[in-house]
N, C-alpha and C positions, 0 to 999 in steps of 0.2 A: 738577223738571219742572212747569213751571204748565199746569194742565186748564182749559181753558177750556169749558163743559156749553154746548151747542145742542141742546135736547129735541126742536124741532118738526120734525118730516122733511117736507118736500113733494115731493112725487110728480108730478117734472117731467119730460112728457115726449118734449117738444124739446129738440134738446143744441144748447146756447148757444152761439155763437160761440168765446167765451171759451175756455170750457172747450177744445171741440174745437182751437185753438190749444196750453191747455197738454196735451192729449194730445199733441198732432203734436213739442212739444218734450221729454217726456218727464215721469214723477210726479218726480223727482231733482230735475229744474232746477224746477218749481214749487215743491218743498218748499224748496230752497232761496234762490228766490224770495222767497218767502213767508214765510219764517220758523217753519214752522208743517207741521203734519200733523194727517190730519184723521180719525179710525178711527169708523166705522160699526160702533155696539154694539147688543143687545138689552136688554129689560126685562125678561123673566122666563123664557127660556132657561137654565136653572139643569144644573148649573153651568158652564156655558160663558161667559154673557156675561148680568150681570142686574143687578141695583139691591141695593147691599147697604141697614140701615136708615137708613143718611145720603142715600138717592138718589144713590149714587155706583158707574156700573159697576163690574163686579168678576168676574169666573170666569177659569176655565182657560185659553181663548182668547186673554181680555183678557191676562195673564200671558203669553201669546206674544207677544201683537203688542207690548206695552211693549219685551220683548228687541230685537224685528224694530225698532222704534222705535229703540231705543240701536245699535242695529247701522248704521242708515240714517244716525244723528246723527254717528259715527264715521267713515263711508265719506264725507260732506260736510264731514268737520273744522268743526263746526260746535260752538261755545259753547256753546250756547241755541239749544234747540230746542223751541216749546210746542207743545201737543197739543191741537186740537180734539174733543168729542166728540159725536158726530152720533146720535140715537135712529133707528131702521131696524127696519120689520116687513117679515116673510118677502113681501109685496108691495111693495114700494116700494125693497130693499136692491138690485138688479141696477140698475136706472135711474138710482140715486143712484151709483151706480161708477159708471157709464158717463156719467153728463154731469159728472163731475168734481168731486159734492158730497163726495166720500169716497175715499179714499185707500186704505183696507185696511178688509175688514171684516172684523170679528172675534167671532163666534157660533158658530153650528150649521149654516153651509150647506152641503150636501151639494154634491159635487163631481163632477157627471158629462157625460156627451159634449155633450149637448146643451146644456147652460149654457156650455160652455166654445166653443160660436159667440159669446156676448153678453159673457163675461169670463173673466180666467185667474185660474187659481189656484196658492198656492204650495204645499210640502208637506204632505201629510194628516196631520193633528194627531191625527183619533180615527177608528175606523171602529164602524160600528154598525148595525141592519138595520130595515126598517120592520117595525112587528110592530102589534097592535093591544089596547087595555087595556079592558073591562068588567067590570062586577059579575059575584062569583062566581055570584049567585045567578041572573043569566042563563045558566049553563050555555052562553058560545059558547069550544069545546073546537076547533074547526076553520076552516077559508076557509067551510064550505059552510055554518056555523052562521048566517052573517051572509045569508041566503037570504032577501030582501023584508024587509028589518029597516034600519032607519033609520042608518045610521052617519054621523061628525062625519072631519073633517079641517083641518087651518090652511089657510087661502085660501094662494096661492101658495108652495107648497111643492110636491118633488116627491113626498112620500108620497098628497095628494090627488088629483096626476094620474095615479101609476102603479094606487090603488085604482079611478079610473073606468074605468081603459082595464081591469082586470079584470074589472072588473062586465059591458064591454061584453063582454067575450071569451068569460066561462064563463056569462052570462046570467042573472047570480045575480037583477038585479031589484032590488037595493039603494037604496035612496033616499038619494043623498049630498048634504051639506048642509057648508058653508063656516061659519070661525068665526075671527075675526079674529087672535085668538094661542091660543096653546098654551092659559091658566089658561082662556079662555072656552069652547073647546072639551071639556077634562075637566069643566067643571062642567055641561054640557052631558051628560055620561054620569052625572055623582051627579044630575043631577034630572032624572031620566028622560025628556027629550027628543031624546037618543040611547042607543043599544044599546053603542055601543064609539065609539072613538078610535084612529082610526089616523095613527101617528104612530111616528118612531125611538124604539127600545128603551131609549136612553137617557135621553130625557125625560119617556118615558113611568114610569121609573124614579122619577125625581127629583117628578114631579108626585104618583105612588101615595102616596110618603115624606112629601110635606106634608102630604097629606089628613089628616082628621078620622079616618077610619076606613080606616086603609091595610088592613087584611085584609078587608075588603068587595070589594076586586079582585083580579082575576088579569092577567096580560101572556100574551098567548101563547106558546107554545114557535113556534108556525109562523112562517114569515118570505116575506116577498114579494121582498124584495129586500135586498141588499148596501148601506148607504148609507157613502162612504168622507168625509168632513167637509176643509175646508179654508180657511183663511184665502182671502177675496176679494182681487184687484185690477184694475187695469186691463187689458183683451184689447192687445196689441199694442204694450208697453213692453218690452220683454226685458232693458235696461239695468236697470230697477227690478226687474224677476220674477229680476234672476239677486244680485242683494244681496239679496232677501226670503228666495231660495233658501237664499243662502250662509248667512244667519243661523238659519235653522231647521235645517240640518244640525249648525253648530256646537250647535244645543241639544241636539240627537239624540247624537253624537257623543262631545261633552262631557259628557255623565250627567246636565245639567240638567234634562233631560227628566223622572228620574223621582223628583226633588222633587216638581218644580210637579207630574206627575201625583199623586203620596201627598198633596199637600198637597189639593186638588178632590178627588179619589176616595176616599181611606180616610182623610180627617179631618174634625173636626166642622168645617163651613164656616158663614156668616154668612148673613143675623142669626141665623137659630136655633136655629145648632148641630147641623144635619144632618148625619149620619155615611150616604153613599149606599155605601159600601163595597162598589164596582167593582173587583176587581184588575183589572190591565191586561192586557190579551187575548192571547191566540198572535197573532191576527191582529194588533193594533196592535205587539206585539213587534218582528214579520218587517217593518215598515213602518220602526220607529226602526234595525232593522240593516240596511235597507236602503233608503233615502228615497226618496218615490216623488209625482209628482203627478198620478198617473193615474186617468184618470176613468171608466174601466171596471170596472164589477163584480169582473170574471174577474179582475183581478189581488189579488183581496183572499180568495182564494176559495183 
C-alpha cells in the first residue's frame, strides 16, 4: 500500500464546486475515480492517531481505518489502491470532510448529536468521558474546586464547549482559555498558566504517562460527560457509511478487535515504549457485542 504524507491542512471554508460534485456522486465512485483515499490523521493524540519517531501516523484508529481501507479496496475490486495522508487539528477536521479534502478521519473525535448535522460517523471505536487533569498539589478534588481558577481546553473540541456552557450554568466564574493541541495545553497546566485541563480521560491518560513527573498529577474521578469516539466521514453518503459499517463490524465480530485493542492498550507502543495499560471497558465491551453508531450519551451509560 503506497502512503503518500500531505502534512499541511488548510482550513477551507467554502466547499468547491468540485468537491460538492464528488459528494453528490458518492466517496466510492471518487475513490474509485481517483485511485486513491485519503484519511485525516492527528499528531499527538496518542494512542489513537500520532507520529511515531519516523514522522509516520500510527495508533489504534489508524489500525482501523487501514481495515476500513482494505475493506473499501475489496468492495471496488480494486488492484491498487494508494492512500493519502492528510494532518487535521480538532479545528479544521470537520471542514476538511465536508469540502472533500478527506475521506475518513481517523483520531479521537467524539461522536455526538450535534456534529452529526455537519458529518456521519461509523461505529464507535472507544468510549471515554471528559474529565479534567491537574497537579496534586492543587488539591482540585471536585467541579466546585475549579471556582474563579484558570483552566485550559483544545480549541474545537467538544470537551471545551461542554466546560463553557458549565461554567455559564453553575456560575462557577472560570477563566477558560483555548490551546491549539492536546501537548500545548497540558503544558500549559506543568507551568503554571493553567490549574487543570480539561479534556477526555483517555488522553489525558496517555499525556500524565509521558510527562517528566507523572505522579505530580491527578485525573479526576468526576466526569461531566459520556464522550463515545468515532471514525469520521462524509454526512449524506450511505452507499459508503454502509461498507465502513460493514467493515468495522467484521472487525467487532471477528475478534480483531481485541488484538489491535491489547496491542494500543496493554503493550509497550512507539517510540517510547509506553505501556498505558487500559483494559477494555464494560462499556466499550457491550459496544463490540453490539455495534452501535449512536451519538447519544444515554446509550453508553
Amino acid at each position: 500500500m503506497k502512503r503518500a504524507f500531505c502534512l499541511l491542512a488548510t482550513l477551507a471554508v467554502a466547499v468547491p464546486l468540485s468537491f460538492q460534485a464528488a459528494a453528490q456522486e458518492g466517496t466510492l465512485k471518487k475513490i474509485k475515480d481517483g485511485g486513491s483515499i485519503s484519511i485525516g490523521h492527528r499528531d499527538a493524540s496518542v494512542p489513537f492517531s500520532y507520529y511515531d519517531d519516523k514522522q509516520q501516523p500510527v495508533g489504534y484508529a489508524m489500525d482501523l481505518c487501514h481495515r476500513i481501507v482494505d475493506a473499501v479496496k475489496s468492495e471496488l475490486k480494486m488492484q491498487k489502491l494508494d492512500v493519502k495522508y492528510q494532518l487535521v487539528t480538532s479545528a479544521n477536521r470537520i471542514p476538511l470532510m465536508a469540502n472533500g479534502t478527506i475521506d475518513l478521519e481517523c483520531g479521537s473525535t467524539t461522536n455526538n448529536l450535534d456534529r452529526q448535522k455537519q458529518v456521519w460517523f461509523t461505529i464507535t471505536h472507544f468510549v471515554t468521558a471528559n474529565r479534567w487533569v491537574a497537579k496534586r498539589s492543587a488539591k482540585i478534588g471536585k467541579l466546585d474546586d475549579l471556582k474563579g481558577k484558570t483552566i485550559v481546553s483544545t480549541a474545537g473540541t467538544t470537551n471545551i464547549k461542554q466546560i463553557t456552557e458549565i461554567n455559564g450554568q453553575k456560575n462557577l466564574g472560570m477563566n477558560i482559555i483555548s490551546a491549539n493541541g492536546h501537548p500545548e495545553a497540558f503544558q500549559m497546566v506543568e507551568t503554571g498558566r493553567a490549574v487543570a485541563f480539561v479534556m477526555d480521560d483517555i488522553l489525558l491518560y496517555s499525556l500524565v504517562a509521558q510527562s517528566r513527573n507523572p505522579g505530580e498529577y491527578a485525573i479526576s474521578t468526576e466526569a461531566t460527560s459520556v464522550e463515545p469516539y468515532g471514525i469520521m466521514l462524509r454526512k449524506d453518503d450511505a452507499t459508503f457509511k454502509k461498507a465502513v459499517d460493514a467493515a468495522m463490524v467484521n472487525i467487532y465480530k471477528s475478534g480483531q478487535i481485541n488484538g489491535i485493542y491489547e496491542k494500543w492498550f496493554l503493550k509497550a507502543i512507539p517510540p517510547r515504549g509506553l505501556n498505558l495499560n487500559i483494559p477494555m471497558t464494560d462499556q466499550f465491551k457491550r459496544v463490540v457485542a453490539n455495534p452501535t453508531d449512536s451519538g447519544d450519551p444515554a446509550s453508553y451509560k
